[in-house]
CHARMM internal coordinates of N, CA and C (Angstrom, degrees):
IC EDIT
DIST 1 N 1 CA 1.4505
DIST 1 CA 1 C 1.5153
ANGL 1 N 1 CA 1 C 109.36
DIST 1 C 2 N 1.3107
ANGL 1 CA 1 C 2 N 113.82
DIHE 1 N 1 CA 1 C 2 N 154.44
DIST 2 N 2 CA 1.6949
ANGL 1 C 2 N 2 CA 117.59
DIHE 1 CA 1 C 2 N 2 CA -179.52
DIST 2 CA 2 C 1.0057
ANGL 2 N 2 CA 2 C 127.04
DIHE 1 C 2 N 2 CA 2 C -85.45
DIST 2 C 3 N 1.1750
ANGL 2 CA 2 C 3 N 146.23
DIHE 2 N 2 CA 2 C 3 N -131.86
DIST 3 N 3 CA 1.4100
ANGL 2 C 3 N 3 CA 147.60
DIHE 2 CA 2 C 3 N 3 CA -164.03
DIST 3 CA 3 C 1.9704
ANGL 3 N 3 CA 3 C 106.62
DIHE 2 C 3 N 3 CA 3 C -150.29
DIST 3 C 4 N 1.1008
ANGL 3 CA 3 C 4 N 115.02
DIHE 3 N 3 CA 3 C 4 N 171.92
DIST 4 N 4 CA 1.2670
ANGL 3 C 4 N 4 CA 117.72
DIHE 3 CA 3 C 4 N 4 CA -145.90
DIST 4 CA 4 C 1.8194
ANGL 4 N 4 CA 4 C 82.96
DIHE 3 C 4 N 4 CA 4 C -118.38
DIST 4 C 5 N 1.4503
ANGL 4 CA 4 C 5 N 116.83
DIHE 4 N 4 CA 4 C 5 N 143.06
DIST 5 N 5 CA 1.7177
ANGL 4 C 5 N 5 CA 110.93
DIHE 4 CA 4 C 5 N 5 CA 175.58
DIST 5 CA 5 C 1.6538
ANGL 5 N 5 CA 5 C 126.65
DIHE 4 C 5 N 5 CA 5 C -70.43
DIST 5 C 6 N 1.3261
ANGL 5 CA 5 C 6 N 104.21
DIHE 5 N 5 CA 5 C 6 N 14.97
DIST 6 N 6 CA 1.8284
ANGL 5 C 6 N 6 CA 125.15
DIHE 5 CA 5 C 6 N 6 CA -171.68
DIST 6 CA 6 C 1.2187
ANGL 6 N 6 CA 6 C 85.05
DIHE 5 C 6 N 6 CA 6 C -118.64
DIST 6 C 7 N 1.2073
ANGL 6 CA 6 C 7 N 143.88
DIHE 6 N 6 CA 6 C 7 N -68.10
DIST 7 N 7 CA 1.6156
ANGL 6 C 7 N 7 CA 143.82
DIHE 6 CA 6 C 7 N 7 CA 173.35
DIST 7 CA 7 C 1.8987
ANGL 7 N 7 CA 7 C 109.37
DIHE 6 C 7 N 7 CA 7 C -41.88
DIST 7 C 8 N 1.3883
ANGL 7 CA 7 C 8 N 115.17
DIHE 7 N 7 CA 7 C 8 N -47.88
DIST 8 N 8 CA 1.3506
ANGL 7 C 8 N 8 CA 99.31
DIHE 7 CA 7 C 8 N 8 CA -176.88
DIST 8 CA 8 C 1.7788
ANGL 8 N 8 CA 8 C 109.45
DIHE 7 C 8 N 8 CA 8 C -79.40
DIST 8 C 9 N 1.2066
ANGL 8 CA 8 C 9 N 94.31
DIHE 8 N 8 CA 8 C 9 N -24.26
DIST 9 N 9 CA 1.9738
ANGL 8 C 9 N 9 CA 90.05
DIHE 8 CA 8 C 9 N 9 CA -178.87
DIST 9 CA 9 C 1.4935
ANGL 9 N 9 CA 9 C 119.08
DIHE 8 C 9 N 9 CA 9 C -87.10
DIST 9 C 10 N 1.2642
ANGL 9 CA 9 C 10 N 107.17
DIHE 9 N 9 CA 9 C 10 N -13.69
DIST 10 N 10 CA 1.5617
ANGL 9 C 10 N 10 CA 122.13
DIHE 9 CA 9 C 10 N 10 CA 149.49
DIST 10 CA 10 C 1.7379
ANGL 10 N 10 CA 10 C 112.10
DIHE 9 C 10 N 10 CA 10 C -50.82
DIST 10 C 11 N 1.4420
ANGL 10 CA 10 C 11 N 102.42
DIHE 10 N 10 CA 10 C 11 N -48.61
DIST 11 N 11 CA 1.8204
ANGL 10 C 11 N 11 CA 95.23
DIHE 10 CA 10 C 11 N 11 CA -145.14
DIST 11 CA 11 C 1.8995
ANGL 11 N 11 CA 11 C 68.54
DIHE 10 C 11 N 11 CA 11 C -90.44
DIST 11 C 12 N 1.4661
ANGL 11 CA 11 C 12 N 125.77
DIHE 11 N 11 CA 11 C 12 N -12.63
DIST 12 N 12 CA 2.0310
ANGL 11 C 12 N 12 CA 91.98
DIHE 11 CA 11 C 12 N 12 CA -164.56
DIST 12 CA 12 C 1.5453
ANGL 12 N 12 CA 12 C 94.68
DIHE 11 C 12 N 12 CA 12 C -115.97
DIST 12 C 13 N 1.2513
ANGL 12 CA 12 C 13 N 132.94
DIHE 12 N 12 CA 12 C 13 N -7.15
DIST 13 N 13 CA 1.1867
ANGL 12 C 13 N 13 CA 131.50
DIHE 12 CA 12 C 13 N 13 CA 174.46
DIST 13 CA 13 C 2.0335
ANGL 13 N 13 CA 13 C 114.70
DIHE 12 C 13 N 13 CA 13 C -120.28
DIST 13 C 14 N 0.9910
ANGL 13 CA 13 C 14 N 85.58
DIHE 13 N 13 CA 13 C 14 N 17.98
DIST 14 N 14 CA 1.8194
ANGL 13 C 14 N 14 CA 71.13
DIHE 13 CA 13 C 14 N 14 CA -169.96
DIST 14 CA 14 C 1.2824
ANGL 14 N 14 CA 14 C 134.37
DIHE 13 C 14 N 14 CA 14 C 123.51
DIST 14 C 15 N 1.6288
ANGL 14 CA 14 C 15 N 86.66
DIHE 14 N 14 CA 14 C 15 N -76.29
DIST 15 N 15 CA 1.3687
ANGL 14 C 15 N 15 CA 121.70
DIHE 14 CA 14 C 15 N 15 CA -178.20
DIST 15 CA 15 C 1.6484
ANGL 15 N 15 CA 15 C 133.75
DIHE 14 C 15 N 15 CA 15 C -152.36
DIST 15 C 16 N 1.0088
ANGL 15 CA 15 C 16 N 110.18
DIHE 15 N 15 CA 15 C 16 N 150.94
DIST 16 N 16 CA 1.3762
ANGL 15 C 16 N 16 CA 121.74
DIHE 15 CA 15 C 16 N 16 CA -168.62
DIST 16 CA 16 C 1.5472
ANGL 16 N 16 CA 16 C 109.49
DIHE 15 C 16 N 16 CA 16 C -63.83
DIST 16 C 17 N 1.4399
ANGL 16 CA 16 C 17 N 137.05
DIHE 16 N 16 CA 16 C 17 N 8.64
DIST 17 N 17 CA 1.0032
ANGL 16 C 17 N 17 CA 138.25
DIHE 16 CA 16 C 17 N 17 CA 138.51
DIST 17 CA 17 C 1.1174
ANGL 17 N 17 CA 17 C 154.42
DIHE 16 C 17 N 17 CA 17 C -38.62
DIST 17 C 18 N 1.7025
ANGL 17 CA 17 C 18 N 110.63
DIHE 17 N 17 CA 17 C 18 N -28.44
DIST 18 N 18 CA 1.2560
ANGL 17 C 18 N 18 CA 127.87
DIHE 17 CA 17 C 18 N 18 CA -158.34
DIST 18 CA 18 C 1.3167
ANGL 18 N 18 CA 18 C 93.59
DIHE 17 C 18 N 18 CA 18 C -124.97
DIST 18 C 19 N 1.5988
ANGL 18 CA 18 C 19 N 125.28
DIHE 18 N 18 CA 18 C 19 N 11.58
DIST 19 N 19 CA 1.3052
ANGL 18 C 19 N 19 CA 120.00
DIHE 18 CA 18 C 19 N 19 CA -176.30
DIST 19 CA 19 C 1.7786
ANGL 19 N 19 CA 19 C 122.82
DIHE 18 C 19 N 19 CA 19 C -50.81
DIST 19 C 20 N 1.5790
ANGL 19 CA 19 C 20 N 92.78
DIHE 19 N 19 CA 19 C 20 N -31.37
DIST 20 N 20 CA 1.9234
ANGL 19 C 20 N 20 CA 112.53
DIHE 19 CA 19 C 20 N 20 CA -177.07
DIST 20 CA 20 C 1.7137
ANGL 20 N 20 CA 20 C 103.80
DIHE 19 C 20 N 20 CA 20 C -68.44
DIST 20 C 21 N 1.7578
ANGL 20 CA 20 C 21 N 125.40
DIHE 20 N 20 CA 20 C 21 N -6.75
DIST 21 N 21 CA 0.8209
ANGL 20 C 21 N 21 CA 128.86
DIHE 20 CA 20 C 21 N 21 CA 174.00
DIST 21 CA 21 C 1.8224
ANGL 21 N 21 CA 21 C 107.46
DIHE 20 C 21 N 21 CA 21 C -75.99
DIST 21 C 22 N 1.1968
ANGL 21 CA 21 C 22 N 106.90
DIHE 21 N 21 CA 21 C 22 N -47.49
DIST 22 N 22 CA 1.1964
ANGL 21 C 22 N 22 CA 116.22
DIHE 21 CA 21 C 22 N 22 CA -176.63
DIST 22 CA 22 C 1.8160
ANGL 22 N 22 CA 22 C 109.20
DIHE 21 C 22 N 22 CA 22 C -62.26
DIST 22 C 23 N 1.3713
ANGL 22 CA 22 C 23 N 95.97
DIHE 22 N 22 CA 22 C 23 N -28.95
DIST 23 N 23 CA 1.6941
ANGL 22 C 23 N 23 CA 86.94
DIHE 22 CA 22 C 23 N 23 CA -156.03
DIST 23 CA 23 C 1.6321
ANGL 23 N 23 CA 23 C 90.48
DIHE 22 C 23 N 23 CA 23 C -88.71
DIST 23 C 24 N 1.0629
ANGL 23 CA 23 C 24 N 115.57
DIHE 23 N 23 CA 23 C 24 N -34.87
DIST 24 N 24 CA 1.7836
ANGL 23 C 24 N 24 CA 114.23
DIHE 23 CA 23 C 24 N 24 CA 170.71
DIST 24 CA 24 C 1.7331
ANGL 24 N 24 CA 24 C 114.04
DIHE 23 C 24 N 24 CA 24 C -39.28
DIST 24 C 25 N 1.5015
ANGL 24 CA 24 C 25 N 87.77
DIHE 24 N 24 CA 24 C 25 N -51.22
DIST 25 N 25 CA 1.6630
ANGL 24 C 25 N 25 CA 92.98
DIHE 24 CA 24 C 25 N 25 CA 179.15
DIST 25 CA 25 C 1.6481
ANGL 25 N 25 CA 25 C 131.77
DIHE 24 C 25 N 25 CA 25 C -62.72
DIST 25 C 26 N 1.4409
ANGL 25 CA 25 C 26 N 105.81
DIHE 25 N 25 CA 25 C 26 N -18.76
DIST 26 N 26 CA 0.7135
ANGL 25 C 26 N 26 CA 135.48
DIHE 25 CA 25 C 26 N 26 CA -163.75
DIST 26 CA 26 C 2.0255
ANGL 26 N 26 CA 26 C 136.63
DIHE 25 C 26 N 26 CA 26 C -112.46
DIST 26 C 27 N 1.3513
ANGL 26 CA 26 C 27 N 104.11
DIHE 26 N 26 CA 26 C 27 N 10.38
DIST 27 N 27 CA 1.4530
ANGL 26 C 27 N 27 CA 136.26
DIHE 26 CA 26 C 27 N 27 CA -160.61
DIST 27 CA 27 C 1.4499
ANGL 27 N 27 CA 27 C 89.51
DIHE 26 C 27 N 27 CA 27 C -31.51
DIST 27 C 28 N 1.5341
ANGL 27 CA 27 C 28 N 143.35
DIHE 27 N 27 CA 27 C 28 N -69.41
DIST 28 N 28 CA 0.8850
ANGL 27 C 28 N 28 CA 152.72
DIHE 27 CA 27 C 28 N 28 CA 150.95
DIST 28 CA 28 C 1.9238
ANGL 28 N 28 CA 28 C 122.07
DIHE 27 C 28 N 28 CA 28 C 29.51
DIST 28 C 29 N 1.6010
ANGL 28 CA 28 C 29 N 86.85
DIHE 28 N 28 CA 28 C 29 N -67.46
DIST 29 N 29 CA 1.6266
ANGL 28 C 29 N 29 CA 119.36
DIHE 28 CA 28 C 29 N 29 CA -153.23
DIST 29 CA 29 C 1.6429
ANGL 29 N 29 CA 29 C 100.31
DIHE 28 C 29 N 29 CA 29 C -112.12
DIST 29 C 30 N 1.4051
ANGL 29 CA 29 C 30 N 137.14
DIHE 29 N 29 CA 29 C 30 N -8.52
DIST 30 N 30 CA 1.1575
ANGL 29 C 30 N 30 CA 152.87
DIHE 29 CA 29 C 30 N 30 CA 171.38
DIST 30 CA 30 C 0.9429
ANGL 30 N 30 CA 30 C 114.80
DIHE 29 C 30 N 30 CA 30 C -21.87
DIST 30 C 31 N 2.0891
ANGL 30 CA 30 C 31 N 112.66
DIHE 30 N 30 CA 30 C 31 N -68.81
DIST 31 N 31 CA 1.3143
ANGL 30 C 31 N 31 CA 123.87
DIHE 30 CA 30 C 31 N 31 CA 171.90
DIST 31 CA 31 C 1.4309
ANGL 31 N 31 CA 31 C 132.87
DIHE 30 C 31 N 31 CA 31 C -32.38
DIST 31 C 32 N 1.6438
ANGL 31 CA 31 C 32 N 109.41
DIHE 31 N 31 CA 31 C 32 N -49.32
DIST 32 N 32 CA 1.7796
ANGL 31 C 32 N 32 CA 123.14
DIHE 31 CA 31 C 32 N 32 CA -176.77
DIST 32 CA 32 C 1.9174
ANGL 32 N 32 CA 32 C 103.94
DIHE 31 C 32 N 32 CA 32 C -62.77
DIST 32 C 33 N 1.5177
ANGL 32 CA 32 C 33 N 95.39
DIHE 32 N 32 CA 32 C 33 N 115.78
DIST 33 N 33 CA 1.9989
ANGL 32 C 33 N 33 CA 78.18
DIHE 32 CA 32 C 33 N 33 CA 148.05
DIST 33 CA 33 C 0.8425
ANGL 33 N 33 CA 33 C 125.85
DIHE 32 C 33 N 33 CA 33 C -91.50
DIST 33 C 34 N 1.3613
ANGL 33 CA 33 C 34 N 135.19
DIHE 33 N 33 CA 33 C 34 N -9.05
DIST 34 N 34 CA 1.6174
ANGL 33 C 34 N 34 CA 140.14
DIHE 33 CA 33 C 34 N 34 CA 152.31
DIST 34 CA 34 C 1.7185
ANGL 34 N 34 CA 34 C 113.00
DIHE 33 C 34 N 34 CA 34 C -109.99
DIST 34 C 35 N 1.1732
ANGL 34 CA 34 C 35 N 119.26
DIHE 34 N 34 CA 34 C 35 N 107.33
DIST 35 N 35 CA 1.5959
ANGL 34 C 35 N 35 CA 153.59
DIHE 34 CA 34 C 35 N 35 CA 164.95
DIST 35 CA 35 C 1.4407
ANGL 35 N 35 CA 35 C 98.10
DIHE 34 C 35 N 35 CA 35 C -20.39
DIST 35 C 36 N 1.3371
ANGL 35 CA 35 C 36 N 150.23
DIHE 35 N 35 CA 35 C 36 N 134.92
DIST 36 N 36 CA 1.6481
ANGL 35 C 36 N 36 CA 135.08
DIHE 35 CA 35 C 36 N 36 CA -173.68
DIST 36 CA 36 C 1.8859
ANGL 36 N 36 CA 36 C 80.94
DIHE 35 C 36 N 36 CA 36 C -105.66
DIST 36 C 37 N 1.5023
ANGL 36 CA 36 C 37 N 88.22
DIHE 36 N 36 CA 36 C 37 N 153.05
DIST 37 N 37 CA 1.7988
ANGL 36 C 37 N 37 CA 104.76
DIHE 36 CA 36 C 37 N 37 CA -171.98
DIST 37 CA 37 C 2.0944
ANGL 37 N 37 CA 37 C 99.84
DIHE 36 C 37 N 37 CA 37 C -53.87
DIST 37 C 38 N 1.2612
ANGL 37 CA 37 C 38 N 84.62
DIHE 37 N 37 CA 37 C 38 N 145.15
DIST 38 N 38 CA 1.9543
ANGL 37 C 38 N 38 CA 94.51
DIHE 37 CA 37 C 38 N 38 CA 175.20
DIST 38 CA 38 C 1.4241
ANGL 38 N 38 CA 38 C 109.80
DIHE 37 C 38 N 38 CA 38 C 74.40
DIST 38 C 39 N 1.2259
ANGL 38 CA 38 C 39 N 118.31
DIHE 38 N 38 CA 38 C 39 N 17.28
DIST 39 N 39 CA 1.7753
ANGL 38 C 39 N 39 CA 103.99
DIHE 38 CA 38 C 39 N 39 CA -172.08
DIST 39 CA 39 C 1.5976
ANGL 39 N 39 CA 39 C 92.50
DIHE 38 C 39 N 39 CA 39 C -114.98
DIST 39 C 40 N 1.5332
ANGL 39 CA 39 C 40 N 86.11
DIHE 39 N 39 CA 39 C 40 N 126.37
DIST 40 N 40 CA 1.9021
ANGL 39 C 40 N 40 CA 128.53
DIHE 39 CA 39 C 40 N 40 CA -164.73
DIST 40 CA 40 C 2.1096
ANGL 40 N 40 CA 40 C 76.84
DIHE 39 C 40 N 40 CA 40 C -59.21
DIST 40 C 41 N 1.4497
ANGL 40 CA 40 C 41 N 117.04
DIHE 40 N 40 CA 40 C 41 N 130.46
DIST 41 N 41 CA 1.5101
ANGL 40 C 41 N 41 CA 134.47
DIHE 40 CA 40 C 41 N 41 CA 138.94
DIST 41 CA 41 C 1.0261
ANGL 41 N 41 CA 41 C 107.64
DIHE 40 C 41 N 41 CA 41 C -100.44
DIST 41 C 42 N 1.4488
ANGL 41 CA 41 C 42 N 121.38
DIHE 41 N 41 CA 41 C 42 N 152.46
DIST 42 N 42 CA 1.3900
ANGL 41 C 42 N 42 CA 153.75
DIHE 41 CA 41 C 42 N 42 CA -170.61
DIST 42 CA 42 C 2.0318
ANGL 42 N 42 CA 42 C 104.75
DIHE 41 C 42 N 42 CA 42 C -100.72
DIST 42 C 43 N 1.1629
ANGL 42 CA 42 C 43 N 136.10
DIHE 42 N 42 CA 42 C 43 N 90.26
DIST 43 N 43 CA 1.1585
ANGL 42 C 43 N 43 CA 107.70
DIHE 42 CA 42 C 43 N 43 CA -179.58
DIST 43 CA 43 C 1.3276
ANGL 43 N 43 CA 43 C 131.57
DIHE 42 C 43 N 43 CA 43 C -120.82
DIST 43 C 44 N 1.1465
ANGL 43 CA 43 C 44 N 132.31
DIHE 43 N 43 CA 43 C 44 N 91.69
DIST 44 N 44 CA 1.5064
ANGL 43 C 44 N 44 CA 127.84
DIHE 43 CA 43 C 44 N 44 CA -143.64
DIST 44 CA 44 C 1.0545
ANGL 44 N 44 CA 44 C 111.84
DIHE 43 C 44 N 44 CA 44 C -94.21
DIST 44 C 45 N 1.3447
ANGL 44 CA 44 C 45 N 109.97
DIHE 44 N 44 CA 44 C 45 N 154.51
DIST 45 N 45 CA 1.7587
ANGL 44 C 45 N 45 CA 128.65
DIHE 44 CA 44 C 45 N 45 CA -158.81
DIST 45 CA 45 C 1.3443
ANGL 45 N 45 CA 45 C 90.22
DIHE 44 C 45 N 45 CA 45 C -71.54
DIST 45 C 46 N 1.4553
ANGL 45 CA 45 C 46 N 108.81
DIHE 45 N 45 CA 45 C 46 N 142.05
DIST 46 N 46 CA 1.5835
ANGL 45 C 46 N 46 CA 129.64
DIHE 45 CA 45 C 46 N 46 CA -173.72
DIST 46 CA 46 C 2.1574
ANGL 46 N 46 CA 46 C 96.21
DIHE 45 C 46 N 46 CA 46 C -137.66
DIST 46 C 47 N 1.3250
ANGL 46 CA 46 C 47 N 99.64
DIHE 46 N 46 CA 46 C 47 N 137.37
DIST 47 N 47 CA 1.6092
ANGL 46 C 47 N 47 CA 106.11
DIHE 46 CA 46 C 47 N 47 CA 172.06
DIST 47 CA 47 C 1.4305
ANGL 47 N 47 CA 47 C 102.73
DIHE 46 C 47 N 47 CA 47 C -85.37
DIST 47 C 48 N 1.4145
ANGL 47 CA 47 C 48 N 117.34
DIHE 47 N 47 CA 47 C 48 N 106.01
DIST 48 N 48 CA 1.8762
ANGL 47 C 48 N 48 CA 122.20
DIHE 47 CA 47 C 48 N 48 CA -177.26
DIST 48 CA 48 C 2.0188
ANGL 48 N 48 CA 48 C 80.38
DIHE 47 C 48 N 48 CA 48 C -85.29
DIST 48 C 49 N 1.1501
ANGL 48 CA 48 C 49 N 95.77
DIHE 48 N 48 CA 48 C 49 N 113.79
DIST 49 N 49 CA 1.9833
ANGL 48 C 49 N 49 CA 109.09
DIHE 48 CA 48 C 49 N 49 CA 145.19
DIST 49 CA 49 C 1.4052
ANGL 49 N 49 CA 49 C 110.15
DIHE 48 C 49 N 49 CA 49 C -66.89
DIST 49 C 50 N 1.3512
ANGL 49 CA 49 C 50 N 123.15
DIHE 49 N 49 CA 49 C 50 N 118.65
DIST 50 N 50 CA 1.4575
ANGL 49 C 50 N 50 CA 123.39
DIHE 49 CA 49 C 50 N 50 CA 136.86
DIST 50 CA 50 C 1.4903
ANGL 50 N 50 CA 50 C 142.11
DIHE 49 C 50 N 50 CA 50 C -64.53
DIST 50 C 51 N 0.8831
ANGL 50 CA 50 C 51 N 133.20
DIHE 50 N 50 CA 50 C 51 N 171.17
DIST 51 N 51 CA 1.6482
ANGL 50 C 51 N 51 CA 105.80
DIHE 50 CA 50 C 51 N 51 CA -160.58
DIST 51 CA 51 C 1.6816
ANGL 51 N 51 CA 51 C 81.31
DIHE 50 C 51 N 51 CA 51 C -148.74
DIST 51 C 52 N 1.2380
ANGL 51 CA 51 C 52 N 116.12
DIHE 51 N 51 CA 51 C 52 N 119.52
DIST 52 N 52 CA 1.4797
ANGL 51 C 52 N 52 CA 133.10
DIHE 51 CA 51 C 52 N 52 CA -165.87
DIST 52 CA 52 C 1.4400
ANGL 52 N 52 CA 52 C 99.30
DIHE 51 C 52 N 52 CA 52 C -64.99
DIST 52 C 53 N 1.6992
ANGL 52 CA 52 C 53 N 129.39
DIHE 52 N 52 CA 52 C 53 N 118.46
DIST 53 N 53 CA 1.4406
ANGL 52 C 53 N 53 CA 115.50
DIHE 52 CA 52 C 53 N 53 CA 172.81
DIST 53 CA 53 C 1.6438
ANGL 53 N 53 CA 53 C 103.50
DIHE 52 C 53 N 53 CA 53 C -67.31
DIST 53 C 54 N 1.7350
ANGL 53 CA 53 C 54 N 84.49
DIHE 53 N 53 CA 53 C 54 N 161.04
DIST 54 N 54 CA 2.0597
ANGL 53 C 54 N 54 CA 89.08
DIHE 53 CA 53 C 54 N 54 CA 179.58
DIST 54 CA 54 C 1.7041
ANGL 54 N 54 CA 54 C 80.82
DIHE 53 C 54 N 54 CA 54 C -138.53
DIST 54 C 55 N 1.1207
ANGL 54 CA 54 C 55 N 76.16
DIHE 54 N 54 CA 54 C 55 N 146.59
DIST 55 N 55 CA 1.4575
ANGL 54 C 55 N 55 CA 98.60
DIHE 54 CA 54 C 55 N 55 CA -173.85
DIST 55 CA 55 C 1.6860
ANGL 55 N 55 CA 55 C 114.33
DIHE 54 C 55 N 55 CA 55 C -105.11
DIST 55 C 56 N 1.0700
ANGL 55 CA 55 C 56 N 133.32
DIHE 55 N 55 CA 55 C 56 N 108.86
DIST 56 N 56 CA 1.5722
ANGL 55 C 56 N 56 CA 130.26
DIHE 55 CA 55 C 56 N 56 CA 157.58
DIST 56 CA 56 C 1.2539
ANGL 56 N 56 CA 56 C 106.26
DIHE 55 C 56 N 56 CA 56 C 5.07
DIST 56 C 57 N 1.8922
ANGL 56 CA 56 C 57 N 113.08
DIHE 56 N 56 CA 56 C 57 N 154.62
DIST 57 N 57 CA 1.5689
ANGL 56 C 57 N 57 CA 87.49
DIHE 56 CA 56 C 57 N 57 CA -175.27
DIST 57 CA 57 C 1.7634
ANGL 57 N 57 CA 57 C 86.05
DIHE 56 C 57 N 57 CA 57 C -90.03
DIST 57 C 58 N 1.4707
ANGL 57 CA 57 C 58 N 140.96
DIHE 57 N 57 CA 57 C 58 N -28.79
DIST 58 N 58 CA 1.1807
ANGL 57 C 58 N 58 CA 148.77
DIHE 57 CA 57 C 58 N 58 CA 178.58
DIST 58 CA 58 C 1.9480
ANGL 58 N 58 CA 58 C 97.19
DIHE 57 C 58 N 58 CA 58 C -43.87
DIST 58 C 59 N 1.0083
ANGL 58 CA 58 C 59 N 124.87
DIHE 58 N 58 CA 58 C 59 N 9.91
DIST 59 N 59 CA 1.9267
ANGL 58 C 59 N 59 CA 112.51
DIHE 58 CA 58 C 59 N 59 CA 166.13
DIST 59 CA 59 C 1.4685
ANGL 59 N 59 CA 59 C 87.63
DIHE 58 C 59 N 59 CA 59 C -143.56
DIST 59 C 60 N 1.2872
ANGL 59 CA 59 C 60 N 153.83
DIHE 59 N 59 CA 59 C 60 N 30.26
DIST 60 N 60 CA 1.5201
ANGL 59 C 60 N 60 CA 143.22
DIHE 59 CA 59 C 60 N 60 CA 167.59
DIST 60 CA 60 C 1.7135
ANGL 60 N 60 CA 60 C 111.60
DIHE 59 C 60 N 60 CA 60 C -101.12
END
COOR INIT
IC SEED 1 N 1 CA 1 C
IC BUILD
C-alpha cells in the first residue's frame, strides 16, 4: 500500500503543510487519499521561509 499526501510532503518538504502543493501538481492523483504503491508524484521545488527564533529577552 502507498503513502498518504501529508506523509509524502512531510518526508519532501518538511511538513505536512505544503501538502496542497503536491495535490496542485498533481490533478491527476487528487482523487486517492492513499497513493497506490509505485505511482510516479510530481514534486516541485517550493522556497520553505524560515522564520528566525527570538528568544524572550529573560533567555538572551
Amino acid at each position: 500500500e502507498g503513502e498518504a499526501w501529508d506523509e509524502i510532503a512531510r518526508k519532501v518538504y518538511g511538513t505536512e503543510k505544503l501538502m496542497h502543493v503536491l495535490l496542485s501538481a498533481n490533478p491527476n492523483l487528487r482523487h486517492h487519499l492513499t497513493l497506490p504503491g509505485n505511482t510516479q508524484v510530481v514534486c516541485p521545488e517550493v522556497e520553505i521561509e524560515t522564520v528566525p527564533e527570538v528568544l524572550p529577552p529573560w533567555k538572551r
